[in-house]
C-alpha positions in Angstrom: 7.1 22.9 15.2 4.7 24.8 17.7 4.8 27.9 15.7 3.8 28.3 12.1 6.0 28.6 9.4 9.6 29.3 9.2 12.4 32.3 9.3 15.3 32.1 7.0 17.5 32.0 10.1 15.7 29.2 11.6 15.9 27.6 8.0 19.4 27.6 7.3 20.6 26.8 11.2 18.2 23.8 10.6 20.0 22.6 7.2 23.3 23.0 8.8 22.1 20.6 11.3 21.1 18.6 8.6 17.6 18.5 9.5 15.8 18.8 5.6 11.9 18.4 6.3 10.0 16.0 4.0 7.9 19.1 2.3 8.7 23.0 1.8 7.2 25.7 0.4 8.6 28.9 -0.6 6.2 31.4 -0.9 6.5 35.3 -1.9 7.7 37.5 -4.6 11.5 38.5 -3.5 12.6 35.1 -6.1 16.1 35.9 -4.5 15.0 35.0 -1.4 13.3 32.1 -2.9 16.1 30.9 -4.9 19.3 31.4 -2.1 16.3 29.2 0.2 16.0 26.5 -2.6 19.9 26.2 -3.0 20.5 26.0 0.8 17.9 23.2 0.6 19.2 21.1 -2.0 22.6 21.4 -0.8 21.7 19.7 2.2 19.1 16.7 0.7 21.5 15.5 -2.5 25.0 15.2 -2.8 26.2 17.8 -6.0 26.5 13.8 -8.1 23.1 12.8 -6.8 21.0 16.0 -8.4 21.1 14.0 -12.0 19.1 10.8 -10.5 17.8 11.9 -8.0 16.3 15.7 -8.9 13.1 16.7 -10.5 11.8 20.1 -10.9 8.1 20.6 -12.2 6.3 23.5 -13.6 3.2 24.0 -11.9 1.4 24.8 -15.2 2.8 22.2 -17.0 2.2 19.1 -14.7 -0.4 17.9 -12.3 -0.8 16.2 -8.7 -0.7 12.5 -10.0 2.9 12.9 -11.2 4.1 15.3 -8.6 2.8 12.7 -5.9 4.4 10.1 -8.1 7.6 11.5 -8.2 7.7 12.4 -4.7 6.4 8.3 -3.9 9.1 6.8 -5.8 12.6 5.7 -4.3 15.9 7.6 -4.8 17.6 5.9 -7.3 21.2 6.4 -5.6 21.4 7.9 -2.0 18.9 8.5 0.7 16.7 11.0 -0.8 15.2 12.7 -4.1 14.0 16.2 -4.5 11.3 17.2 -6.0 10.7 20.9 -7.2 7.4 22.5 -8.7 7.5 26.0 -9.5 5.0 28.5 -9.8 2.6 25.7 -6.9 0.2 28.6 -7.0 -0.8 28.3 -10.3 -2.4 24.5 -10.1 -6.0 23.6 -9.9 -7.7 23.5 -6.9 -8.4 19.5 -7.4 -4.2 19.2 -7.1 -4.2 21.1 -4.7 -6.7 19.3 -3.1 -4.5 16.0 -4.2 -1.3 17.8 -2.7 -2.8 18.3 0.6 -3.1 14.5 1.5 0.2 13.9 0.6 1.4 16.8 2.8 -0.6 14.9 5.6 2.0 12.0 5.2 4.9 12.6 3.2 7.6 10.1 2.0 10.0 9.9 4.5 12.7 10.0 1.4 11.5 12.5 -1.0 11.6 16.8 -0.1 8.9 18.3 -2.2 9.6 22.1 -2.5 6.3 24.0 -3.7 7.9 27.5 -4.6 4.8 30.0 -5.2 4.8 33.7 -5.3 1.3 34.2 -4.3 -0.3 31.0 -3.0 -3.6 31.5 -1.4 -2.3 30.7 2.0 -5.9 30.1 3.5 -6.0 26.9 1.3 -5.0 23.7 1.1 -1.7 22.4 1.3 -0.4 25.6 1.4 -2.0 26.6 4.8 -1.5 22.7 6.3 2.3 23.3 5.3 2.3 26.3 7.4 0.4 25.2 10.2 3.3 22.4 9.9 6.0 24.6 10.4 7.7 23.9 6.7 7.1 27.2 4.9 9.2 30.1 4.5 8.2 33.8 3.0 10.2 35.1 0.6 8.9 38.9 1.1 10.5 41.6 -0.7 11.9 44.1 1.9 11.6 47.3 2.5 13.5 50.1 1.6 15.2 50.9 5.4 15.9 46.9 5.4 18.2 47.1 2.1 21.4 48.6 3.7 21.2 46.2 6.9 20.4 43.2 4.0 23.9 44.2 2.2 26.1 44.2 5.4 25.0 40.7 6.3 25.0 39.8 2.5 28.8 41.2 2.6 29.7 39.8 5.9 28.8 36.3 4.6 31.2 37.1 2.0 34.1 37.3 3.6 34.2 41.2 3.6 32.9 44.2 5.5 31.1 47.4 4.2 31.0 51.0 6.1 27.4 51.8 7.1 27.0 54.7 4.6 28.7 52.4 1.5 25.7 50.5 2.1 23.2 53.1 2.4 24.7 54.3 -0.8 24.7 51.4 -2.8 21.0 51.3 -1.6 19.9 54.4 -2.5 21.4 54.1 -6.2 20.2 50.2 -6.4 17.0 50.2 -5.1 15.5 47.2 -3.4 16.6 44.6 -6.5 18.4 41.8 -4.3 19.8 40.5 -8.0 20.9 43.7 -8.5 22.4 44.1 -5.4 24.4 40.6 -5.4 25.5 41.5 -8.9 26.8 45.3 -8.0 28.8 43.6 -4.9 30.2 40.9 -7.2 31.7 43.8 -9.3 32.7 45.4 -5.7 35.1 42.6 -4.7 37.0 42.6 -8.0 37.5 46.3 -7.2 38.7 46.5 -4.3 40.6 43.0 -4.9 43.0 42.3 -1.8 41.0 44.9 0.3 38.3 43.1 3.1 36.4 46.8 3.4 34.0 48.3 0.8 33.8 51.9 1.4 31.5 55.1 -0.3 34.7 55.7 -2.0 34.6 52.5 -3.6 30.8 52.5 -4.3 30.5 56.0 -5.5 33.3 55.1 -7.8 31.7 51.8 -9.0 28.2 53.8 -10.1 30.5 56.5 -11.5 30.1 59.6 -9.2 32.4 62.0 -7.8 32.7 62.2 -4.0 31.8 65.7 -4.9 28.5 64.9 -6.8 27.3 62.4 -4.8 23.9 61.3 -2.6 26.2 61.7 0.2 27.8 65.1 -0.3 24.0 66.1 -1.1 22.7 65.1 1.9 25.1 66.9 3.8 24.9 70.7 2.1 20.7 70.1 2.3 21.8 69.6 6.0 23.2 72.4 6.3 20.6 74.4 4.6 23.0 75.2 1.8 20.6 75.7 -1.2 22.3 76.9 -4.2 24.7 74.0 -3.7 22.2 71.5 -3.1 20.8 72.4 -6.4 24.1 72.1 -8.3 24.5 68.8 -6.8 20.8 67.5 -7.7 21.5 68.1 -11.1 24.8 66.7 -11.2 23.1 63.3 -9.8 20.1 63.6 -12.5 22.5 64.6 -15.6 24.6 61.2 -14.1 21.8 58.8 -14.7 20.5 59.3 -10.7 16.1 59.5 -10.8 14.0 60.6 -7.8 13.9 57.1 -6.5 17.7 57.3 -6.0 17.4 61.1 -4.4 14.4 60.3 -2.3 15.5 57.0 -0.3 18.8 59.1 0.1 16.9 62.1 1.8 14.7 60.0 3.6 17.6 57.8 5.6 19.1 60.7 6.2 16.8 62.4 7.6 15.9 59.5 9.8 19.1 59.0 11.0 19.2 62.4 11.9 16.0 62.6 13.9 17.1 59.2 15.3 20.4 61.3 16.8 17.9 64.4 18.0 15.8 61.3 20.0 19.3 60.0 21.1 21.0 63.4 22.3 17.8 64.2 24.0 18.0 60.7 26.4 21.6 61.5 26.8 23.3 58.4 25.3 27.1 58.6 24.4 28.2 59.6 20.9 30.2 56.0 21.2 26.2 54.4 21.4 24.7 57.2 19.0 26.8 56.2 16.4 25.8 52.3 17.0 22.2 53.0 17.7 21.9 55.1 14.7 24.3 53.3 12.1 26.7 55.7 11.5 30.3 55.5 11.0 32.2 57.5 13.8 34.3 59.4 11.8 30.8 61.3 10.4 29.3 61.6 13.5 30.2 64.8 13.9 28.8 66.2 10.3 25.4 64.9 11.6 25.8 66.8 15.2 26.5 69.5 13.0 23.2 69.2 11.0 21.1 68.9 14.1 21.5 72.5 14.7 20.6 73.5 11.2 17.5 70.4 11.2 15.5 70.5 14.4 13.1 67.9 15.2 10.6 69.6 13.8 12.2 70.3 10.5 12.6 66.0 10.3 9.0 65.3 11.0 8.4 67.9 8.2 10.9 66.0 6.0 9.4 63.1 5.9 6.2 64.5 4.5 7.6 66.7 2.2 9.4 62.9 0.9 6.4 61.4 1.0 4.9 63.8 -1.7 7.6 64.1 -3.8 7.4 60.5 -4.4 4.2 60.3 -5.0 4.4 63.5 -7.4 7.2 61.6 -9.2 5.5 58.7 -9.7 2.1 60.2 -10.5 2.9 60.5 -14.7 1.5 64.3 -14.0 4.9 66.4 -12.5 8.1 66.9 -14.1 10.2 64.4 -12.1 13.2 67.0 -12.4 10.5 69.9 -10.9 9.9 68.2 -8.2 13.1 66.6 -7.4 14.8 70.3 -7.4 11.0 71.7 -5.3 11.8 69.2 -2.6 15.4 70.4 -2.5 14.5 73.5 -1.7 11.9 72.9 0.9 14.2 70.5 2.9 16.7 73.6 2.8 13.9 75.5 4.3 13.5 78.0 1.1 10.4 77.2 0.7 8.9 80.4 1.1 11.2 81.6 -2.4 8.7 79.1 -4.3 11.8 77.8 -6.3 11.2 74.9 -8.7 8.2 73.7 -7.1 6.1 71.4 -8.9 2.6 73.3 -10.3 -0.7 72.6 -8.7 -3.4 70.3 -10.9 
């Protein structure tokens, strides 16, 4: 390859073509990312009866490069290939490293070695020759904003579809725990049995909160400025088992999305391409347009900062996480000036 390294696109088209490359590595610390990569892998090098002959999977603490390489040298012993796994690559000595790195140079033609680190130091050998070589793929955890887009594709592959706020809202409660996630949607499908479409109905009733209690219905009385309500709800969420971390990436993509629609008004697009631009469902386009009035640009821009400190207060071990969930609350309804429930100065 002329580039370095590897996408998990350009990965998985590659195994469906049957291509499987004589070395891997699978670096990074999402080990979900990691693991679904390793599985896709496999299941293209061994048939499901070849994995007891021809498998092997190594413990980079536990084993050195002499018997990696010897594994990796030997013939399948049914088929046209063995597999050879080490785990944790990153934590062998630099002299099997060293070892590693001519055998990356030229590989058994039979044999995948898969190194699977989560922090290699990718400036040394092999791990930086198995770049340059094209045959290594980052398993990066993802960021907050790249969960909900993450669980449509995840649920798409599974034979179902999700509205765009179900997945913000599974999200926001979840976090960024791709286990976590897979394991929620598994309980998801048995819900909603014969149904192909997970709705906020169906998650809000799955992490046990009322439609009226919800993320969602907060996010649309702070929109609307509506204080005293806002505050009900918040505690509603927090007496529920909801923390900051579930309130605050809630607030946040909404207020993005909404200064995404003041960006998209402003150019003139249609409300048919808002919605699609922005990732919102039609039928709740018109509570945002709604919003806009009550949350000008300006009021977004302020947002996000007042987010950003109130997750760094609630994370700080010094503010009441409750304080400063219900001070945030209140400023994004633009009562700040009342000094209600705002977390005390240090």
């Amino acid at each position: 390859m002329a580039k370095e390294g590897l996408t998990s696109p350009e990965l998985f088209a590659s195994l469906e073509r049957g291509d499987v490359a004589p070395v891997y590595l699978l670096y990074g610390e999402e080990d979900f990312l990691a693991g679904e990569a390793l599985e896709a892998i496999l299941h293209a090098a061994l048939a499901e009866g070849d994995r007891t002959l021809n498998l092997d999977v190594l413990g980079g603490a536990e084993t050195d490069a002499m018997d990696i390489v010897a594994r990796a040298s030997s013939f399948p012993m049914v088929g046209e290939r063995r597999v050879v796994v080490v785990r944790e690559a990153d934590k062998l000595s630099l002299h099997d490293c060293e070892l590693l790195a001519v055998y990356a140079g030229k590989p058994s033609p039979s044999t995948c070695l898969i190194l699977i680190a989560a922090k290699p130091d990718m400036r040394k050998k092999p791990f930086a020759a198995i770049k340059r070589l094209g045959w290594a793929l980052e398993c990066k955890r993802l960021y907050e904003n790249q969960i909900p887009a993450w669980i449509a594709e995840a649920v798409r592959k599974g034979g179902h579809r999700i509205e765009a706020e179900a997945a913000k809202l599974l999200a926001a409660y979840i976090g960024t725990s791709l286990r976590e996630i897979m394991s929620e949607l598994d309980k998801l499908y048995i819900y909603i049995g014969n149904r192909k479409e997970i709705t906020t109905g169906d998650v809000s009733a799955l992490v046990g909160m009322s439609k009226e209690y919800s993320p969602f219905e907060l996010q649309k009385v702070v929109g609307r400025r509506e204080t005293g309500r806002a505050i009900a709800i918040l505690e509603e969420i927090l007496e529920g088992g909801g923390g900051a971390p579930l309130v605050i990436a809630t607030m946040t993509n909404y207020f993005l999305t909404l200064w995404k629609l003041h960006d998209l008004r402003r150019r003139g697009v249609t409300q048919d391409e808002q919605a699609s631009q922005a990732r919102v469902h039609p039928r709740f386009l018109r509570e945002y347009h709604e919003a806009l009035g009550f949350q000008p640009p300006t009021a977004c821009e302020r947002a996000f900062l007042l987010l950003a400190e109130a997750d760094e207060q609630s994370k700080s071990g010094v503010y009441d996480p409750r304080q400063v969930m219900e001070s945030l609350i209140v400023r994004l309804c633009g009562a700040e000036e009342r000094n209600i429930g705002r977390a005390p100065a240090v």
